[in-house]
C-alpha positions in Angstrom: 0.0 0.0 0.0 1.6 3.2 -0.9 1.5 6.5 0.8 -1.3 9.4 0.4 2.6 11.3 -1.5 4.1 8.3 -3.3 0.9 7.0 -5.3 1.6 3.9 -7.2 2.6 4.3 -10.5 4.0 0.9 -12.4 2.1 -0.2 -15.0 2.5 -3.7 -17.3 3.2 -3.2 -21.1 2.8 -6.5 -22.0 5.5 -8.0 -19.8 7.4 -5.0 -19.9 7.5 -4.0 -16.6 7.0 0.0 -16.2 7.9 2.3 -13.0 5.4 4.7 -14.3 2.9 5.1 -17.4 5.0 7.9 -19.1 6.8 7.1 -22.5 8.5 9.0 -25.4 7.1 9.1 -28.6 9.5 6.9 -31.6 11.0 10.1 -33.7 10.8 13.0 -31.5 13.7 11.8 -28.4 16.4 11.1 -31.2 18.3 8.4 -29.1 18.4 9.8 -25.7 21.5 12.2 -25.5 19.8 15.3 -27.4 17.4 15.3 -24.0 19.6 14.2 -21.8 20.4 18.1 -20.3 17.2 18.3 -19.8 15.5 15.9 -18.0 16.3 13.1 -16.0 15.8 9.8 -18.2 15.9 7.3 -15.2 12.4 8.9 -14.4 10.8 7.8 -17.8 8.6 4.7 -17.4 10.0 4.2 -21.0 12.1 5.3 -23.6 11.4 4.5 -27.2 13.8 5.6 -29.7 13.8 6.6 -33.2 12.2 4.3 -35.7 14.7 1.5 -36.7 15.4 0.4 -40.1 17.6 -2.5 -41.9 20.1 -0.3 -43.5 20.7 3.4 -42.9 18.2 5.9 -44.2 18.7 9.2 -45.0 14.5 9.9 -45.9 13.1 12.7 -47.2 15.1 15.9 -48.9 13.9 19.6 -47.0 11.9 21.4 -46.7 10.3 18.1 -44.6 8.6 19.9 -41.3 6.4 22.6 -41.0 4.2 24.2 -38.3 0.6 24.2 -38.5 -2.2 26.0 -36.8 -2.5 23.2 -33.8 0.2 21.1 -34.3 2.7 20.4 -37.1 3.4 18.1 -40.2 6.7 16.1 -41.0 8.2 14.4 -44.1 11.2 13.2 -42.2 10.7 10.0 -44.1 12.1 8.2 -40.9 15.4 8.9 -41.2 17.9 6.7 -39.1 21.2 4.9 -38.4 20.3 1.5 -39.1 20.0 -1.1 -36.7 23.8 -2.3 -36.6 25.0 1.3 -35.8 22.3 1.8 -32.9 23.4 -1.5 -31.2 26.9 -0.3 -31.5 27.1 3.5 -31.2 23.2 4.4 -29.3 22.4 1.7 -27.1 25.6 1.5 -25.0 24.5 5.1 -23.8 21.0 4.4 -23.4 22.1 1.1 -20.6 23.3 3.0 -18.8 20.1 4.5 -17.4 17.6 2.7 -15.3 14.9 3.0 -18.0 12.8 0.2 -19.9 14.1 1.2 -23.7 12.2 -0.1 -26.5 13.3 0.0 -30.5 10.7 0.8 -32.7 11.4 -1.2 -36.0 10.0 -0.3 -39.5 10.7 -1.9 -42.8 9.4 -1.5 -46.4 9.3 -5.5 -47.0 7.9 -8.1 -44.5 11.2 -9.4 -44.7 13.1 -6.0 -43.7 10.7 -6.4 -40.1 12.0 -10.2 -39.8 15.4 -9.1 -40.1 15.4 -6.2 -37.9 13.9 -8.2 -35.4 16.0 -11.1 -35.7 19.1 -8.4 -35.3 17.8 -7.1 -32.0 16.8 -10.0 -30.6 19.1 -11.3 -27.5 20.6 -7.9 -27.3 21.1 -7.2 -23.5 19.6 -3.6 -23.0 16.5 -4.1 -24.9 13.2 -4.9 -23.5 10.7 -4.6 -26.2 9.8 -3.9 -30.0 7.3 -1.2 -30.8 6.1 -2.2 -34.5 5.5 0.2 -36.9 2.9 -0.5 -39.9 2.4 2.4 -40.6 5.1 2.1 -43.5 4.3 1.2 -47.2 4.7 -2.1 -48.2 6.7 -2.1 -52.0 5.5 -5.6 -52.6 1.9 -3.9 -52.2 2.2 -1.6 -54.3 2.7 1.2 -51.4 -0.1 0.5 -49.5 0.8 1.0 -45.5 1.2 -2.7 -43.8 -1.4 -1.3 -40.9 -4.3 -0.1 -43.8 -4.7 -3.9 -44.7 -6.2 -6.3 -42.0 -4.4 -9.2 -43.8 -0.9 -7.7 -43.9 -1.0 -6.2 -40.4 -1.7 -9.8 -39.5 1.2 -11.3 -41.7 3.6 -9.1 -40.5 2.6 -8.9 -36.6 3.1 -12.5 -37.0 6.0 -13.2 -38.9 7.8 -10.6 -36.2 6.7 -12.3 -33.2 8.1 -15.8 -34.6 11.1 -14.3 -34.8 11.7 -12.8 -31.1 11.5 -13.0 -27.7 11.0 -10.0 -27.2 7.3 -8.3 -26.2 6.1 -6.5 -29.7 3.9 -3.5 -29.2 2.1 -2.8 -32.8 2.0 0.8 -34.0 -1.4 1.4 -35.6 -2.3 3.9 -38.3 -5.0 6.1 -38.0 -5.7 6.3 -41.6 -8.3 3.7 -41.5 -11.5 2.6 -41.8 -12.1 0.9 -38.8 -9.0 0.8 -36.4 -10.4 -1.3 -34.0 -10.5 -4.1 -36.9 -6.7 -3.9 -37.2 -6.2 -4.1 -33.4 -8.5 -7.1 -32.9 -6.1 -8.3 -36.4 -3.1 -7.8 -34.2 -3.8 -9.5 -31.0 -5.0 -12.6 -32.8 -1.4 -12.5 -34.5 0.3 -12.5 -31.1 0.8 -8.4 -30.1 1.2 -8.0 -26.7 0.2 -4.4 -26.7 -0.9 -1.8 -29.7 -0.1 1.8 -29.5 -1.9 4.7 -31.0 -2.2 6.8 -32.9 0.4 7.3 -35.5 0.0 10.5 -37.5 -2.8 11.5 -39.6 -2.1 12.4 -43.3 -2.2 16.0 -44.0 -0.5 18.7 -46.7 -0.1 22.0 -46.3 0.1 25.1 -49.5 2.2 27.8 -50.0 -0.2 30.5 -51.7 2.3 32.8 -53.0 4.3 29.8 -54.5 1.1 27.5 -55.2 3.5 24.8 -54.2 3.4 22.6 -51.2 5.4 23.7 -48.2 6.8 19.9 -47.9 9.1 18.4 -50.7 7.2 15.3 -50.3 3.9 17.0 -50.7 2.3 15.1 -48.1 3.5 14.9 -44.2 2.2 13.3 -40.5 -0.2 15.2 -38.8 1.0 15.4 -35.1 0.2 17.5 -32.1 -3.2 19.1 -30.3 -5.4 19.4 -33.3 -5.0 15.2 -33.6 -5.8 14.8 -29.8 -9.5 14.5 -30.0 -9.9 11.8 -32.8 -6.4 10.0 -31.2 -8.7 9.8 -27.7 -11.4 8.2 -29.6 -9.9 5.9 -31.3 -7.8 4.5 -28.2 -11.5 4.4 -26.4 -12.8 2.3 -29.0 -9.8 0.0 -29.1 -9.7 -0.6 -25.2 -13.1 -1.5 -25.6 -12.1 -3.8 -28.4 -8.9 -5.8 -27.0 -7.7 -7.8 -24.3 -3.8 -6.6 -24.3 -2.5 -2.9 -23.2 -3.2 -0.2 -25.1 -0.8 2.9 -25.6 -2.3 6.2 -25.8 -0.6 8.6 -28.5 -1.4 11.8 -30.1 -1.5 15.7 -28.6 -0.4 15.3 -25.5 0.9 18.5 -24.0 0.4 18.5 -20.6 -0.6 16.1 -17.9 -4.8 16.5 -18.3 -4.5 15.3 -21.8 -2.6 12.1 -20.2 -5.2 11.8 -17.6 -8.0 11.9 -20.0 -6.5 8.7 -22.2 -5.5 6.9 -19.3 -9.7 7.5 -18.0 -10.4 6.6 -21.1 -8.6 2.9 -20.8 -4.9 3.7 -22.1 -2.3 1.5 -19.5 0.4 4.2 -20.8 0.9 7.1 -23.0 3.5 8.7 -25.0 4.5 12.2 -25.6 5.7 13.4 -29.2 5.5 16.5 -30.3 5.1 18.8 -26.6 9.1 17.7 -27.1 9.8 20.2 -29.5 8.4 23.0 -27.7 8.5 21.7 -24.1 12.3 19.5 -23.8 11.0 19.1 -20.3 7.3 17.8 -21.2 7.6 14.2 -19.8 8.7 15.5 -16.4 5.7 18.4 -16.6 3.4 14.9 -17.5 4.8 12.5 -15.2 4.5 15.4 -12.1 1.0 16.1 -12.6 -0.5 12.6 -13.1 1.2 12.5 -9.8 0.0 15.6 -8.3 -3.4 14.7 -9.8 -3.6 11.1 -7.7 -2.6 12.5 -4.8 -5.0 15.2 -4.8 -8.0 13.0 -5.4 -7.1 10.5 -3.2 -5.5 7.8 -5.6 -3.3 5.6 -4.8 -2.5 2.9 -7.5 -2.5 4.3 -11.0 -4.8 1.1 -12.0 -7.6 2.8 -10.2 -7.6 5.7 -12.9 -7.1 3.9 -16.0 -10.3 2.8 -17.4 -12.7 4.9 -14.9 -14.8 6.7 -17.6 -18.0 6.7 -17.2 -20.8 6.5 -19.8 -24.1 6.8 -19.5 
């Protein structure tokens, strides 16, 4: 039983074992060291790093972020290291901190996923895979692995055959139905989903008549995504038996509090990093203050407690 100060905080991500419900978001805490000044890492309940691919990637030419009205759009085109430098150059760093840190892997074959995997798994340091379908498949003919029910299956699947590790599946919002593709998921053997990933969005220069991003197109992130990201994580709690991640406009700890109400075991902050470096402190304080101002003590008796009449 903890004290009315020190409310209870650790929360199970599929056997990852969590000292508090606060994570990073893949792509917006590099690997660690570009925060480190400003926060304490050891107080994350988990640190997820930039997306992971087979090779190096050097993605998308500039101009590839821009600032909207509530939030902001990026073309990055998940640029990264590659798996084999991160082991060797980022994750030495990263072990050295008292932090669950999970690789979130991507690929643009079903093979590129297997092999990723395969690479990370065994390596000391790691505790989980976040999965990202969110990526088009080339064998598809571009179609994102997470818009297709069958492919999300194949490649949820073909992953978790290939590791020991707990897989947490990164769902796309640009869907139908997402609650279909996390019910698709869990039957393949995820042992958590997290959502959402960015919504698809352009933006137009009018004096140019050109689009502000090289790529034309960009992720939708930040507040003005918050309300449909909150929906769709209440529909998927309501749909699924394994944890669910909340993700999408965060900024402060009463959007946090409303997705874990609304059934989220944990949550991730993205974009509040660019404008807030300290924003997963500011989260993790006031779910904290929050508790202990209404009386909670365990963190499980929040999550879930909406109420509908």
């Amino acid at each position: 039983m903890k004290s009315k100060n020190v409310p209870g905080m650790n929360v199970d991500i599929g056997g990852i074992e969590l000292k508090n419900p606060v994570m990073t978001a893949s792509g917006t805490f590099g690997y660690g060291e570009e925060y480190n000044p400003y926060i304490d890492i050891n107080r994350l309940g988990a640190f997820i790093v930039k997306g992971l691919s087979r090779e190096p990637r050097s993605g998308s030419p500039p101009p590839r972020i821009i600032e909207t009205a509530a939030g902001m759009l990026n073309a990055v085109g998940l640029q990264n290291i590659g798996v084999d430098a991160f082991i060797k150059e980022k994750l030495p760093y990263l072990s050295g901190f008292d932090v669950a840190v999970i690789t979130n892997i991507f690929g643009e074959t079903i093979d590129d996923y297997i092999r990723v995997a395969e690479r990370l798994n065994g390596v000391p340091g790691i505790a989980g895979l976040e999965v990202n379908i969110s990526c088009p498949n080339v064998k598809k003919g571009g179609i994102a692995f997470g818009d297709d029910p069958e492919t999300a299956y194949e490649v949820t699947r073909k992953v978790k055959n290939v590791t020991d590790l707990p897989i947490i599946v990164k769902l796309t919002p640009n869907v139908t139905d997402i609650t279909r593709i996390a019910r698709v998921v869990e039957e393949a053997g995820a042992d958590a989903v997290s959502l959402i990933n960015t919504l698809k969005g352009m933006a137009v220069n009018v004096e140019t008549m050109k689009p502000y991003l090289n790529n034309i197109t960009g992720g939708l992130s930040g507040p003005a995504i918050k309300p449909v990201a909150l929906r769709m994580v209440w529909e998927v709690t309501r749909e699924v038996s394994i944890p669910v991640i909340g993700i999408g406009g965060i900024m402060n700890a009463h959007d946090a509090l409303e997705f874990l109400i609304v059934g989220a075991t944990a949550i991730q902050i993205g974009t509040a990093n660019f404008i807030n470096p300290r924003a997963t402190m500011d989260v993790l304080e006031g779910i904290q203050h929050y508790m202990v101002e209404n009386g909670i003590s365990d963190i499980h008796d929040l999550i879930g407690t909406l109420t509908v009449e």
